[in-house]
C-alpha positions in Angstrom: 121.6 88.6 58.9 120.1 86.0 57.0 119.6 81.9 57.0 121.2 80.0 59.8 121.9 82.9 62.2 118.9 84.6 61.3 117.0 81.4 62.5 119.5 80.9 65.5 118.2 84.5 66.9 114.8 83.7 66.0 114.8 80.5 68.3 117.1 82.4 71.6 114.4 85.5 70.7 111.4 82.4 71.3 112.9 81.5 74.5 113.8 84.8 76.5 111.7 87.9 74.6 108.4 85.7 75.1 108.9 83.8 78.2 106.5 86.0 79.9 103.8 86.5 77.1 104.2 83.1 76.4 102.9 82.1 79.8 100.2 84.1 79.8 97.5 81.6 78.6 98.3 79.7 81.8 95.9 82.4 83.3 94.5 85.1 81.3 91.3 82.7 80.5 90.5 82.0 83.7 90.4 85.4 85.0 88.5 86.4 82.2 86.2 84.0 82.3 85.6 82.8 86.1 86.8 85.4 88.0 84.8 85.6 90.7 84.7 89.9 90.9 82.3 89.4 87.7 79.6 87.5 86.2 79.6 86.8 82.5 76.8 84.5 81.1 78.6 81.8 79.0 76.8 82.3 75.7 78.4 82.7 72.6 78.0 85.7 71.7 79.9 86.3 75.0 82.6 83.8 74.2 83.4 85.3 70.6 83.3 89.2 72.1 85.9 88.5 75.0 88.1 86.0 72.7 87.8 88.9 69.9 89.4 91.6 72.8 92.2 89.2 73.7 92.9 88.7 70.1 92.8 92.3 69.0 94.1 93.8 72.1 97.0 91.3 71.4 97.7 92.7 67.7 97.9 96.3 68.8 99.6 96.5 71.7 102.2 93.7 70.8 102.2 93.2 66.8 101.7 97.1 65.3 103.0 99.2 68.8 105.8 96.9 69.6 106.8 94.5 66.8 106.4 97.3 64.3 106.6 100.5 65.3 107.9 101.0 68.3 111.6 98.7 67.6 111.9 101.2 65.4 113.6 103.7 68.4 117.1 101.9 68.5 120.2 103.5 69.8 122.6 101.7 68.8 121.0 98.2 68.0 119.7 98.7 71.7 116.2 99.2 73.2 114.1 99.6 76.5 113.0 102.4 78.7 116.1 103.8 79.1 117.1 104.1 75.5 114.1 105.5 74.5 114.8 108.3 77.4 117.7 108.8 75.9 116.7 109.6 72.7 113.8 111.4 73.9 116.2 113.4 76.1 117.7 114.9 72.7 114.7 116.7 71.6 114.5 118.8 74.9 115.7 122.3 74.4 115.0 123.4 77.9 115.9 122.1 82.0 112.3 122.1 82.3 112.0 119.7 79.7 114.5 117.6 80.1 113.0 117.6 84.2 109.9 116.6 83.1 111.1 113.9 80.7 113.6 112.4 83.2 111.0 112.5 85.5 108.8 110.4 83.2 111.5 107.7 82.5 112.7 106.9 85.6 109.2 106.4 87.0 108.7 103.9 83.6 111.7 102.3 84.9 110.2 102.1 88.9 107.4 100.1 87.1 109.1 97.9 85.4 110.6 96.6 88.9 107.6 96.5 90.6 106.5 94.2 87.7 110.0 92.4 88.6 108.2 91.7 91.8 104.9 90.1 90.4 105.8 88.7 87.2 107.6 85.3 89.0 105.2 85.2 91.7 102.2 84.8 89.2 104.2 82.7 86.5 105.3 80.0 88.8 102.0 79.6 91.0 99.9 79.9 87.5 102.2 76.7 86.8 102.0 75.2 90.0 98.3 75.2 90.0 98.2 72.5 87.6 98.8 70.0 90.5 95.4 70.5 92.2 93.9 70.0 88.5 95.8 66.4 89.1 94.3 65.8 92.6 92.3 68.1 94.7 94.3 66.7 97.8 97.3 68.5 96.3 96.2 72.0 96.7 97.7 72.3 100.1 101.0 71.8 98.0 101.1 74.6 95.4 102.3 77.7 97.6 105.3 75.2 98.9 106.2 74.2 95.4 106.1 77.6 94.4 108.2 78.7 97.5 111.2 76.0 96.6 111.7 76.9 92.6 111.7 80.5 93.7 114.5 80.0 96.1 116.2 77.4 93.6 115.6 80.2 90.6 117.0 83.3 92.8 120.5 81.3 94.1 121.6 80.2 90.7 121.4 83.6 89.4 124.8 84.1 91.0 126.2 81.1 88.6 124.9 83.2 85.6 122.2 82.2 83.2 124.7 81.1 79.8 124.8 77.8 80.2 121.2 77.3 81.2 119.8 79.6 79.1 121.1 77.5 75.8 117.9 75.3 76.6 115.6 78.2 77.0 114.9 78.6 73.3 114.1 74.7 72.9 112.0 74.4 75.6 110.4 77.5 75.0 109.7 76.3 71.3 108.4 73.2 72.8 105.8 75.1 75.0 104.1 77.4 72.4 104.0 74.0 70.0 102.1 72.3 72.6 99.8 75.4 73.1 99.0 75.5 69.1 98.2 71.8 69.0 96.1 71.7 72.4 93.9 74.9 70.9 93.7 72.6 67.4 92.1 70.0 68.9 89.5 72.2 70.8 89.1 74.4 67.8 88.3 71.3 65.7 85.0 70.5 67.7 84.0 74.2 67.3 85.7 76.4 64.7 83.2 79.0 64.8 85.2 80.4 67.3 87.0 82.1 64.0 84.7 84.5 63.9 86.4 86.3 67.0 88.7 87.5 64.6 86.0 90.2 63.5 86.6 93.2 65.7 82.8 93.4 65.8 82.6 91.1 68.1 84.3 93.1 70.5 82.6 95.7 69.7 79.4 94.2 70.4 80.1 92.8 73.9 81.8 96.1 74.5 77.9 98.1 73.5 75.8 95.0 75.2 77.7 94.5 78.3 79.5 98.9 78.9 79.5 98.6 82.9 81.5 95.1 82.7 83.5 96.3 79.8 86.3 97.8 82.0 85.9 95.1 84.3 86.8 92.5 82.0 89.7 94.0 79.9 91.5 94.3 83.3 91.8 90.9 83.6 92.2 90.4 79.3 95.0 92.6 79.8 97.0 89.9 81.2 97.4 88.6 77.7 99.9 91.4 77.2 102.1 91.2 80.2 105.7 90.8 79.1 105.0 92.9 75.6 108.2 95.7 76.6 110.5 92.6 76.5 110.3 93.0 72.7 112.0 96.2 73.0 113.8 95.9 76.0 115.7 92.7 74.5 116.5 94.2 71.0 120.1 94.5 72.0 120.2 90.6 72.4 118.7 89.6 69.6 118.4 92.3 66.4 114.6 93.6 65.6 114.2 91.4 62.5 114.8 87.7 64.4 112.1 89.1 67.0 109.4 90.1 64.7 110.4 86.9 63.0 109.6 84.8 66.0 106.6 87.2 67.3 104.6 87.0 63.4 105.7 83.8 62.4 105.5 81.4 65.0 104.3 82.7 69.0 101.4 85.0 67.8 100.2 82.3 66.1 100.7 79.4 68.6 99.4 81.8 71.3 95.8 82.2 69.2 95.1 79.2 68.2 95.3 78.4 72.3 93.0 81.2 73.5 90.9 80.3 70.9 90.8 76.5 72.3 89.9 77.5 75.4 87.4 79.7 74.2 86.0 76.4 72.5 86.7 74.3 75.7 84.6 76.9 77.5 81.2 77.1 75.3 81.7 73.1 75.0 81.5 72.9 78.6 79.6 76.0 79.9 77.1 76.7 77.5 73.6 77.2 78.3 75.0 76.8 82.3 74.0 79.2 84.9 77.2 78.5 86.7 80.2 76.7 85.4 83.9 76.7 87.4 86.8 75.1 85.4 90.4 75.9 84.7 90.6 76.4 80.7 94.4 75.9 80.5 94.8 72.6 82.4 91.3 71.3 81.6 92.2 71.3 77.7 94.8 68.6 78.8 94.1 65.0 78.7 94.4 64.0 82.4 97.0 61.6 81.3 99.4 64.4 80.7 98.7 66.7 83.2 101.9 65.4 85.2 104.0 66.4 81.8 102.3 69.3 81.4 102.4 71.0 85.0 106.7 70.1 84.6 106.7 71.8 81.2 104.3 74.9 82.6 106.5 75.0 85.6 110.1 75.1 83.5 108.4 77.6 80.9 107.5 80.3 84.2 110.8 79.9 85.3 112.1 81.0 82.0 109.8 83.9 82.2 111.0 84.8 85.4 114.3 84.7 84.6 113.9 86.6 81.5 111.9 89.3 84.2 115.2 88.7 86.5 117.7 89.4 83.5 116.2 92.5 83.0 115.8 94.1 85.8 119.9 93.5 86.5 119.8 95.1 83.3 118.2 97.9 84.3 119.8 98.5 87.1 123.3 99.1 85.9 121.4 101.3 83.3 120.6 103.2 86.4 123.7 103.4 88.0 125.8 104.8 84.9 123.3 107.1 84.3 123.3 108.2 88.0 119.8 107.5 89.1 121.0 104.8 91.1 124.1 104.5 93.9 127.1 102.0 92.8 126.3 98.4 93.3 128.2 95.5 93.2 128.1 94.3 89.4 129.2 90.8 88.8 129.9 89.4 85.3 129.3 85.9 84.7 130.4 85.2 81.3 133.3 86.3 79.6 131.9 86.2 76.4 129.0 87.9 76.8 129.0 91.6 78.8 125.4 91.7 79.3 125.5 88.6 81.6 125.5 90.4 84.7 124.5 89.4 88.4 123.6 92.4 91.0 123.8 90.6 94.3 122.1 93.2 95.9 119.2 93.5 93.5 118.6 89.7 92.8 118.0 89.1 96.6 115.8 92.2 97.6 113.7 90.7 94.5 113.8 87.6 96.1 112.6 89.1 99.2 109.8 90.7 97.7 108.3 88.0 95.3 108.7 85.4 98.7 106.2 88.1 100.3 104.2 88.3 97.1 103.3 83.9 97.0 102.7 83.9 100.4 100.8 86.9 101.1 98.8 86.8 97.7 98.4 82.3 97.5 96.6 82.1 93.9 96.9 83.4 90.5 93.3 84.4 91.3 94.5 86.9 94.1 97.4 87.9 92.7 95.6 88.7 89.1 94.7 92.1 91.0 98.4 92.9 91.4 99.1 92.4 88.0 98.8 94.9 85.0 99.0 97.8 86.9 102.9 98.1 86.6 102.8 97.1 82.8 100.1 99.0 81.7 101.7 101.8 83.2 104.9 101.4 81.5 103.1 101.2 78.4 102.0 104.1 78.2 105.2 106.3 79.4 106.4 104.0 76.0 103.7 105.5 74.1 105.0 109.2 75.3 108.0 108.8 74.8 107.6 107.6 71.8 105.6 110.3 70.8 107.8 112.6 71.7 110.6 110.9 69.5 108.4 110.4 66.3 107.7 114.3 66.7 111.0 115.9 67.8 113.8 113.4 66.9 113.0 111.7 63.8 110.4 114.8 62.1 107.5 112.4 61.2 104.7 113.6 59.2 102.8 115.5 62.0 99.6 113.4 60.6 101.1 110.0 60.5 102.6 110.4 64.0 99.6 111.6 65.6 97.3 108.8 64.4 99.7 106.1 65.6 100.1 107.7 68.4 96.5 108.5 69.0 95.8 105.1 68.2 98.0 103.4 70.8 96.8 106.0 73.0 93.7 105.5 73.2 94.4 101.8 73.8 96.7 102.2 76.6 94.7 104.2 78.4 91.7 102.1 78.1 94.4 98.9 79.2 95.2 101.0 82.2 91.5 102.7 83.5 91.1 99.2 83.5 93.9 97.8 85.9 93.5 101.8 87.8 90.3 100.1 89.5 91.9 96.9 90.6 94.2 99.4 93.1 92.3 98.4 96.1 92.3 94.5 95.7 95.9 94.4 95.4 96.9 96.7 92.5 98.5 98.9 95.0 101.4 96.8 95.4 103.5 97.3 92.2 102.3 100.7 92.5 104.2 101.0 96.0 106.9 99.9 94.8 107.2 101.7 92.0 107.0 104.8 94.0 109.0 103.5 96.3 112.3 103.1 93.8 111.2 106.5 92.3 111.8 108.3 95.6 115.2 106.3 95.8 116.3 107.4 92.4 115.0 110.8 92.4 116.8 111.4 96.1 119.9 110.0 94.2 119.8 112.2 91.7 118.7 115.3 93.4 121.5 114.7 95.8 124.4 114.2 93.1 123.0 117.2 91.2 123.4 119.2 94.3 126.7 117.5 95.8 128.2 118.6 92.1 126.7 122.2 92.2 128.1 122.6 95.9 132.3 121.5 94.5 131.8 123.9 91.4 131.2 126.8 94.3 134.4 126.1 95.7 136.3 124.7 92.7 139.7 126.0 91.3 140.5 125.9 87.1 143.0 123.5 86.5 145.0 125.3 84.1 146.7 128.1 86.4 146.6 125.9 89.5 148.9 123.6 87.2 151.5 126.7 86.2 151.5 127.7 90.2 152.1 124.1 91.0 154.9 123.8 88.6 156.8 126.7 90.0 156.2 125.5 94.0 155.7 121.7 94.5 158.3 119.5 95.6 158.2 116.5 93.0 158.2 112.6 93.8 158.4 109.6 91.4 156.0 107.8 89.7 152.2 108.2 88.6 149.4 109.7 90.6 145.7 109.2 88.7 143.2 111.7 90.4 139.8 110.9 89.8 137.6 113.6 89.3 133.8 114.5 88.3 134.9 117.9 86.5 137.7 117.4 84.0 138.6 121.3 84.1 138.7 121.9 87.8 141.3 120.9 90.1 140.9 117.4 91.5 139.6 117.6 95.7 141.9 114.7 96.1 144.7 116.4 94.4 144.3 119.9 97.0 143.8 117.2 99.8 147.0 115.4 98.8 149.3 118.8 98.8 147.4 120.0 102.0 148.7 116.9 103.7 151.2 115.2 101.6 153.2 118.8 100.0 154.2 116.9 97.3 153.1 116.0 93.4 154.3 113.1 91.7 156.1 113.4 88.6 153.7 112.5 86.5 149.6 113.3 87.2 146.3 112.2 85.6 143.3 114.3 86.3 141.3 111.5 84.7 137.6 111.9 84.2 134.8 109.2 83.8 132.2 110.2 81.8 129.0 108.2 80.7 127.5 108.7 77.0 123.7 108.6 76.4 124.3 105.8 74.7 123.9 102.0 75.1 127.9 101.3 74.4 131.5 103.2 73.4 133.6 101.7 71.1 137.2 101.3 72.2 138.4 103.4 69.8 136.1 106.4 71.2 136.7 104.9 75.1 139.8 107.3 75.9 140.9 111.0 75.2 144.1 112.1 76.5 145.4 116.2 76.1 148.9 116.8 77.7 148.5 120.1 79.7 152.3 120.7 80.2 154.5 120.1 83.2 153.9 117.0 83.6 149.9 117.1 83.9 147.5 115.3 81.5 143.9 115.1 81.3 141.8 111.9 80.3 138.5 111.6 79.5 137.6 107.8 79.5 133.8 107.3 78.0 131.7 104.4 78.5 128.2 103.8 77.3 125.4 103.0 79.6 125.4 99.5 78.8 129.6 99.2 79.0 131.0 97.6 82.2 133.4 100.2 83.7 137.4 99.2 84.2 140.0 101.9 84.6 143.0 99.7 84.4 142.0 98.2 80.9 140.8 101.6 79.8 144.9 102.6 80.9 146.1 100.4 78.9 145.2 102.1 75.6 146.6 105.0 76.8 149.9 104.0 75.2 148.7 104.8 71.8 148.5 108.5 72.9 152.6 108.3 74.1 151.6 107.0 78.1 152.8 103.7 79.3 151.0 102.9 82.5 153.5 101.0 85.0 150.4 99.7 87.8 153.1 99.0 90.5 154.7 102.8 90.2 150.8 104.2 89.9 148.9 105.4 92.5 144.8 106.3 92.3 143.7 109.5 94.8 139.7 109.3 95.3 137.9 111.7 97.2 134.9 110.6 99.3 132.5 113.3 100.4 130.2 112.6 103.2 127.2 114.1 103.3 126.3 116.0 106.6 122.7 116.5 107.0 121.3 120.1 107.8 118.1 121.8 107.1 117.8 124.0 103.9 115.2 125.2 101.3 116.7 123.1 98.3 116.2 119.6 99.4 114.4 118.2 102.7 115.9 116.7 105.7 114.7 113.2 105.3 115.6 113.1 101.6 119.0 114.3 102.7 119.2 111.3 105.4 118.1 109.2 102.4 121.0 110.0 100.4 123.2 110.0 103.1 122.3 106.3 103.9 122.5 105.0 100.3 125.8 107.1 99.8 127.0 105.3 102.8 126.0 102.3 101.4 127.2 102.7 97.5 130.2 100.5 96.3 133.3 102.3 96.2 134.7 103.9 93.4 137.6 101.3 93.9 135.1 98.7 93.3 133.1 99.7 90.8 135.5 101.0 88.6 138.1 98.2 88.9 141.3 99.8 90.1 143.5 97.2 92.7 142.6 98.1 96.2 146.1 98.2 96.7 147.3 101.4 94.8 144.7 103.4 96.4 144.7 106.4 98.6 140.8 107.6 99.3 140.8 111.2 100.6 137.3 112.1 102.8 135.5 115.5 103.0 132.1 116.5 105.0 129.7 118.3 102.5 126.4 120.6 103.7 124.0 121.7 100.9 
């Protein structure tokens, strides 16, 4: 990876890793500074201390965790959440373990859509506030403004995002050169602000001011929103082009801004009881603020579609790994297999941001609601992490535990700090979150226990295939029986005979099974072993991060001596219905839960892409 393409990924990495860190000086100051839950006395010593915080909180979280350490963990090329699960999954030798760790993950994952939820709802209204910076009277138009480009940005996610996104990188590039030269022409009429890049300036606020301390990194910790994107878009882009365009190019566009609005501020506050302005838009000439609020506006809607992106993402992560029920996935590039669409996803997020604007109004309210879900996510990272450095990879015990101490120690001090903002609105992506773990622990408790009641009642395959050799009457053709054990005899098969008395003359007991892995190759996809008498097995694999399709999957199986006609095929599924009945092992409204959301689920049909028309789908009531 080198010149040209090396630059190429470093420019798409600009526009859709740090869409949402990048639009994070549209508020961060302001909070900081003029929030109106605390007082800070605009004196320099002040100024330097809270623009040191930003700028070192900034380096550790995103430039050492993220940037160096931590895009380290890549299975396969690919990163996130659910990769570094994965991997930490490996080191657990016990069920316990491996409960615990799971546990851990999936509530990461929980917070990273309730951060879905507040991400474009604070992005676009920060944006949108620039229009009562160019007339007061214009105020009453913000929320409105916001409301539109959020229904605009949540219907074209059905068209897919490749064609648009070829001008996210430019724009994006744009954006973070007009933050450097807006914070170079502050800096210029006060460049002692420089000194904030002494952590003792942190320090000392931090010792002068210790009861506002927490206070005030809760709402410095919005500088950091949007870090995981580095990790979680490592498949797109390769680690090197992102730490390419984090150290060379938006780190440095995104100081020199803080650090002009830190100017801006002690130019115009200084020495003042009281002082109210809005740093970002107030370092604009007022001649530009009609340019500017456009090119704010298209920069949040990148970020939320980055946000959007992801949590599709995520969610078919979810599904293949079983934490989630079968949805509708649509891909909307040929091209490109991570350009995915979940209709069902992209408009309950719609939903819930459209509640967020209008309930929430300002960036000022909705700075309370913000953090929570990252900072939490952070620092499941950091444990996960931990637990990779130690188990999987055998670093010095030392070296591990002083990174991990270190990032620690930060986290949690990032996320006492957001902990107390719970009441004034904190407790959203919190709800949320807990809400989408109780869905995806009830999913998973339920398949765990749905599979654990068939192995009670399951036959082997092997002698049920030498008695059903010797008594079966025999019709043509192909007959693929799916099946979530490839040793035990298919339901839909023992349904078929009940019913049917017949086998076909040729029968798959095929068998999907999803790898801990981001992707398969083909040449790993299928596994075919001919059990005699006309019975084979196959095993078709598929990564977590593969798009499902039997028939394609089929057509390999050629190379292994079967050629698949589709017309003289037919695919048996069995559908198992859960009846709901009280028991010690899982509770009667959890059991309802799943029952719904099973109800619910695509079908197998669907979401595996076999034509509806050479189906036969075989029911059965199930009681745990």
């Amino acid at each position: 990876m080198s010149g040209k393409h090396l630059v190429a990924l470093a420019l798409g990495a600009v526009g859709v890793v740090y869409g949402d860190i990048g639009t994070s000086p549209l508020y961060t100051m302001k909070e900081v500074f003029f929030n109106k839950a605390h007082a800070i006395a605009y004196t320099e010593a002040n100024v330097l201390g809270l623009l040191s915080l930003i700028f070192w909180v900034l380096t550790i979280v995103v430039a050492i965790k993220y940037a160096l350490v931590i895009l380290r963990a890549d299975n396969q090329g690919e990163g996130g959440t659910m990769v570094l699960l994965a991997m930490a999954l490996r080191t657990a030798s016990n069920a316990k373990r491996r409960r615990a760790l799971t546990l851990l993950g999936i509530f990461g994952v929980s917070l990273f859509f309730g951060d879905s939820i507040v991400t474009p709802a604070v992005s676009v209204l920060g944006a949108m506030e620039g229009l009562k910076e160019i007339n007061e009277d214009w105020l009453v138009a913000v929320v409105p403004v916001t409301v539109v480009i959020l229904i605009g940005l949540f219907y074209v996610q059905r068209t897919g995002t490749g064609k648009v996104s070829a001008w996210f990188g430019p724009i994006m590039v744009l954006w973070f050169l007009v933050l450097g030269c807006l914070g170079v022409y502050h800096i210029a009429s006060n460049p002692t602000v420089f000194y904030a890049l002494n952590p003792w300036y942190a320090l000392a606020f931090l010792l002068h001011n210790p009861g506002l301390f927490i206070v005030v990194l809760g709402s410095a910790v919005l500088a950091v929103t949007g870090a995981e994107a580095l990790y979680a878009d490592m498949g797109h882009f390769g680690r090197k082009p992102i730490r390419i365009a984090w150290f060379a190019f938006v780190m440095p566009m995104l100081v020199l801004n803080y650090f002009g609005q830190g100017a801006l501020i002690l130019k115009t506050c200084a020495g003042k009881a009281q002082c109210s302005m809005h740093p970002f838009y107030d370092q604009v000439p007022h001649s530009f603020l009609i340019p500017m609020v456009i090119l704010a506006g298209l920069a949040s809607i990148i970020a939320s579609q980055a946000v959007i992106s992801g949590a599709f993402s995520i969610a078919r992560q979810g599904i293949q790994l079983g934490f989630l029920p079968r949805m509708q996935v649509i891909h909307t590039s040929h091209r490109s297999e991570g350009q995915i669409y979940l209709p069902a996803v992209n408009w309950t997020l719609f939903v819930l941001v459209l509640i967020v604007v209008l309930a929430f109004r300002s960036t000022d309210n909705l700075a309370a609601a913000y953090g929570l879900a990252v900072t939490g996510a952070m620092c499941i990272d950091t444990v996960l992490f931990a637990v990779v450095a130690y188990g999987l990879w055998k670093w010095h015990k030392l070296a591990a535990a002083v990174a991990v101490a270190v990032f620690a120690i930060v986290d949690v001090s990032l996320l006492a700090s957001t902990v107390i903002k719970i009441p004034d609105g904190g407790w959203f992506p919190l709800l949320i979150a807990a809400v989408v773990l109780v869905f995806m622990t009830t999913w998973k408790r339920g398949r765990n226990l749905m599979a654990e009641q068939r192995q009670q009642t399951a036959l082997p395959l092997a002698p049920m295939i030498e008695a059903l050799s010797r008594d079966a009457s025999r019709v043509q053709g192909t007959a693929v029986f799916m099946t979530s054990a490839p040793d035990e005899m298919p339901a839909a098969m023992l349904h078929n005979l009940k019913h049917n008395k017949v086998l076909h003359e040729r029968n798959i007991v095929l068998h999907v099974q999803f790898e801990d892995v981001p992707l398969v190759t083909r040449a790993k996809r299928l596994e075919v072993t001919d059990l005699g008498h006309g019975f084979y097995r196959m095993i078709v694999r598929y990564g977590f991060m593969n798009a499902p399709d039997i028939p394609k999957a089929l057509a390999h199986a050629k190379q292994h001596g079967i050629d698949f006609e589709m017309m003289d095929t037919s695919f048996f599924v069995s559908r198992e219905v859960l009846v709901p009945n009280p028991c010690t092992r899982i509770s009667i409204w959890r059991q309802r839960l799943f029952s719904v959301m099973s109800r619910n689920a695509q079908s197998a049909t669907a979401y595996f892409q076999i034509p509806t028309n050479r189906v036969l789908e075989l029911g059965a009531q199930v009681k745990f």
